[in-house]
N, C-alpha and C positions, 0 to 999 in steps of 0.2 A: 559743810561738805556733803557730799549723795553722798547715801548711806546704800551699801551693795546688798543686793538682792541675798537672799540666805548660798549659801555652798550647798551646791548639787553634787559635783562628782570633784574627783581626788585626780590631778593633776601632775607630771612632770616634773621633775626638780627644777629651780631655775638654772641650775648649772650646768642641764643638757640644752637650755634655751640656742644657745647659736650654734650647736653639734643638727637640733634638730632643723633648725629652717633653713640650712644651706647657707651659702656662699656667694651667691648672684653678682651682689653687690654690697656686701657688708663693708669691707677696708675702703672703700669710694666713698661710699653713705658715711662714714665716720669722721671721713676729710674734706666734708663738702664746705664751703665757704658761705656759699648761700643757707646754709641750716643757720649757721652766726646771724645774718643778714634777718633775717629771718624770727629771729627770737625777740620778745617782748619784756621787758623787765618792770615789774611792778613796784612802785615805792615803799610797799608793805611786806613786812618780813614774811609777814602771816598770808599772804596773797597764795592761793593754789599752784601747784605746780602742773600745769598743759601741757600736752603733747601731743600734736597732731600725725597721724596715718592715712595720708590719701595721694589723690592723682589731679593734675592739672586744674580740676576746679576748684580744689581745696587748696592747692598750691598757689592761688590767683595765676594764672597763665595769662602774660601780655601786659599783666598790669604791675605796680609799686606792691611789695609785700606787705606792706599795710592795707591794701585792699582787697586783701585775699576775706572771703565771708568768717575765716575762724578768726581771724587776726583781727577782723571788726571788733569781734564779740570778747577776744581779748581786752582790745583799750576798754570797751566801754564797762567790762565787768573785773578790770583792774589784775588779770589773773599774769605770772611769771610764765610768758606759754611760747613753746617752740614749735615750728612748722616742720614737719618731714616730710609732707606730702612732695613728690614729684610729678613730672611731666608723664604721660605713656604710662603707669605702674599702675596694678591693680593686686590680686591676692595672689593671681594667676599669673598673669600679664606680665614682663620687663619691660621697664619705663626706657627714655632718653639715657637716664641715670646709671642706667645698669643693674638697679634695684627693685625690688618685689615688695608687696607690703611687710613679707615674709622677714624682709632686708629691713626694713623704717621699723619694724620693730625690735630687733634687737638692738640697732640706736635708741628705738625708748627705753627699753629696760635698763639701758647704763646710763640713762638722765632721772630717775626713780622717780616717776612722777605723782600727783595725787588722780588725776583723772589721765584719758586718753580717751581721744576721739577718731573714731574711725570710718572710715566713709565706704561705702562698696562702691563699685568703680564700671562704669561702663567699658571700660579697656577690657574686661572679661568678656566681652559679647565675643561669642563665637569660638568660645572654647567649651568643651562636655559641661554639659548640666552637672555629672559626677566628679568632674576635676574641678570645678568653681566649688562645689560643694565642701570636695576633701579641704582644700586650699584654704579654704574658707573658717572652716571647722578647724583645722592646724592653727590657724594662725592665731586664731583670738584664744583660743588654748593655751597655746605657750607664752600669749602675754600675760594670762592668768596666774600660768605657773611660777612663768619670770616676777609679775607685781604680784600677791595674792590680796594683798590690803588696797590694791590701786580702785578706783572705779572706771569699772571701761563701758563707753558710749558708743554703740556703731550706728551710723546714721544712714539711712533709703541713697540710693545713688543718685545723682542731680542729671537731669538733661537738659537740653536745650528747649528752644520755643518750638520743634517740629513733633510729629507725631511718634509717641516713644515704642521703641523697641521692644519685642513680645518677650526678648529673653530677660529684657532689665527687672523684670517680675520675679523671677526666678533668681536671679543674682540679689534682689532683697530679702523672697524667700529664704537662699542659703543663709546669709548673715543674719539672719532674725532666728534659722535656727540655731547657728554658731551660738553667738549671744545668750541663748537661753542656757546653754550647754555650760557656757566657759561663768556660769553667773554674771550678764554683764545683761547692760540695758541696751533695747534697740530702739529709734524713734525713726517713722516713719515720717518725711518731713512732705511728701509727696510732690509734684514737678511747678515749684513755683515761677518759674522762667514757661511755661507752657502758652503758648499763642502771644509771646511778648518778645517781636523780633526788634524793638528799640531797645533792647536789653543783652542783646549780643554783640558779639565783635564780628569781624567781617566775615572770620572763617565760619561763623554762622554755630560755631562749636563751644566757645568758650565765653564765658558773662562780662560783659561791661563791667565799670565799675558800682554804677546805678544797678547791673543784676548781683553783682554781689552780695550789695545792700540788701536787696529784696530776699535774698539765698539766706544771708544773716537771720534778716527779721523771721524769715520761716522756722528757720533750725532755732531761734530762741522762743518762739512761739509753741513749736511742739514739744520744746523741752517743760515749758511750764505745765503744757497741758498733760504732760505723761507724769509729772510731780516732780520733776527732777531739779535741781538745782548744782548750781557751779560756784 
């Protein structure tokens, strides 16, 4: 298992966890069909328990839920892992779903997982530098507070093969400083889909299944190289 970063700051009970992040889309998120669909079951008792936080790339968008880039990394490293990521949702952002990351978290705290991964989300482009930031900072807090033994991973936001957006910088910056705050690891996986448009789907927006792979192989590549392990 990663072993978490030492405790910096004193945290929230977990019992204000769903008083504090609102309402969005919590009772949908809890009923969604596709989160079953979605889950991974490993033949080992002892297998970690995963729980995925993101938006449309992490969710595989257009493709089989086994080809979403977490879900890769699921089968191949044997973990019991569930997808909450949705369409549209960011930390800010309301997805398709009706839900925020805000929302995908208080579904993981009632699945009590051993790690969480959390992705920052280009859906944020174009909301305050200081409301991605609050948002941001809230949220991997009170997943803190809700798991305090979990280990949480927030990973750099994924883009396509075009030239990426000046704010997505910024939107890593926040989560890199949430992360340090909330004791949680951040890896920078940086834009492995960049100038590789055989790697998108036609909306030009979201990864084939071959860029997922590639998405995969990046995000376990920086994990090794940041020491982490799953």
């Amino acid at each position: 298992m990663l072993i978490p970063w030492p405790r910096i700051v004193a945290l929230a009970s977990a019992a204000t966890l769903a008083i504090l992040v609102g309402t969005h889309g919590i009772a949908h998120a809890l009923d969604r069909p596709e989160v079953v669909e979605r889950s991974i079951t490993a033949t080992s008792s002892a297998a970690p328990r995963v729980v995925a936080i993101g938006d449309s790339i992490m969710a595989g968008h257009g493709l089989a839920s086994d080809q979403a880039w977490l879900a890769d990394l699921a089968i191949s490293n044997a973990w019991n892992f569930t997808n909450l990521a949705s369409d549209g949702s960011g930390f800010v952002t309301v997805g398709n779903d009706r839900d925020t990351f805000a929302d995908q978290a208080v579904v993981a705290a009632k699945l009590h997982p051993d790690v969480i991964i959390v992705a920052a989300s280009s859906n944020d482009i174009g909301a305050s530098d200081t409301t991605i930031d609050n948002s941001t900072t809230a949220v991997i807090q009170r997943l803190r507070a809700a798991l305090p033994s979990a280990t949480i991973i927030a990973v750099s936001a994924i883009w396509g093969d075009t030239d990426v957006p000046g704010q997505l910088a910024a939107i890593d910056a926040a989560t890199l400083d949430a992360a340090i705050l909330a004791d949680a690891s951040f890896v920078n996986v940086g834009q492995p889909l960049a100038g590789r448009p055989d790697l998108m789907q036609a909306d030009d927006v979201h990864p084939t299944a071959a860029g997922q792979l590639v998405v995969a192989d990046a995000v376990s590549a920086a994990l090794v190289t940041a020491g982490l392990s799953i």
